[in-house]
Structures are given as structure tokens and as C-alpha cells.
N, C-alpha and C positions, 0 to 999 in steps of 0.2 A: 428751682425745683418746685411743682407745683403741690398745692393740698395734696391730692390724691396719690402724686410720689412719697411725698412723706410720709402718710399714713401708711403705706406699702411698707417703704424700709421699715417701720416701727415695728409693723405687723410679723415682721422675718424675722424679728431679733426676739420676737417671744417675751416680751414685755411682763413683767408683773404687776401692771398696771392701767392692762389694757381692758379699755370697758367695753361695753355689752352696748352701746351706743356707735363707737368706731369701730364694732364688729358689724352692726348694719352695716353702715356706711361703707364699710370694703368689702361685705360682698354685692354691696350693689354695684357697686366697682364691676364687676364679675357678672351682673348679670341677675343673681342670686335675690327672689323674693320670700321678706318674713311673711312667716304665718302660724297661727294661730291652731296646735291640732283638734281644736272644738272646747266648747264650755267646762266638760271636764278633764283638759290637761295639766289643769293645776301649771307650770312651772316648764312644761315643755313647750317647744317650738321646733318650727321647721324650716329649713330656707330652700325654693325650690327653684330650678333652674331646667324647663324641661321635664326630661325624663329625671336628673341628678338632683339630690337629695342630701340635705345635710338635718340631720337633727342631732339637737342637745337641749340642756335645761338652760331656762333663763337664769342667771345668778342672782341670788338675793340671801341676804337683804341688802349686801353693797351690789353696788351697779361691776366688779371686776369679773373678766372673764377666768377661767383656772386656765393653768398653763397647759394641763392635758388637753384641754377643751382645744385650746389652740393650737396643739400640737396635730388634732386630728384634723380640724379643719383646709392648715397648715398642708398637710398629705395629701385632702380629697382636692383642693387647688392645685398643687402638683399634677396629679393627675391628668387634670382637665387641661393645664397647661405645661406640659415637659421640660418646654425650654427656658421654665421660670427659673432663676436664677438664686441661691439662698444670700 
């Protein structure tokens, strides 16, 4: 199984541990680029893909993502991919 398999499975299972680091990294998986919404967003971001659009806060002061966070993201992947498997 390669990196990028496994970080997938991890990603599925909703991880309480999952950082904000292997959250780029899988959605670039995808396709999905970070960005910055300007000098004053304080703490938000955005990952864009296209027309599709994911925004949330960056987490701090630990580097972990919330489990809502990934829960949504988690759906707007579904989405784009059906036949993704949980």
C-alpha cells in the first residue's frame, strides 16, 4: 500500500489526530489548492479546485484538525467522488 493509500484510509476513519499538514497533502491528492483568503483572514483558508471550494480555519495553536472539520470535508469529497468507498 502506498503513502498516499494510507493516508486515504486514515483520512476515512476520522482520526483524532489528524493534522492540518496531512490535510494538504490529501487534498492535493485530489487535486485541491491551499490558499490564503488575503492579509486579513486571520486563521482562515481555502482549498480550491476549479469552480469547488472547500473553506475552514487553520487550527491553532496545535497543528490537529477537528473532527467536524473533517467530517465536512470528508462529504464535499464524496461529492466530487460517488464511488468513494467509506
Amino acid at each position: 500500500m502506498s503513502t498516499k493509500e494510507k493516508l486515504i484510509e486514515r483520512f476515512k476513519t476520522l482520526p483524532s489526530d489528524f493534522t492540518f499538514d496531512e490535510l494538504v497533502r490529501l487534498l492535493s491528492f485530489y487535486g485541491y489548492r491551499l490558499e490564503n483568503k488575503g492579509q486579513t483572514s486571520g486563521s482562515r483558508v481555502i482549498f480550491t479546485k476549479g469552480n469547488d471550494s472547500i473553506m475552514m480555519h487553520r487550527p491553532h495553536p496545535s497543528n490537529i484538525v477537528k473532527k467536524k472539520a473533517l467530517k465536512n470535508i470528508k462529504q464535499s469529497i464524496k461529492k466530487e467522488k460517488p464511488l468513494w468507498e467509506d
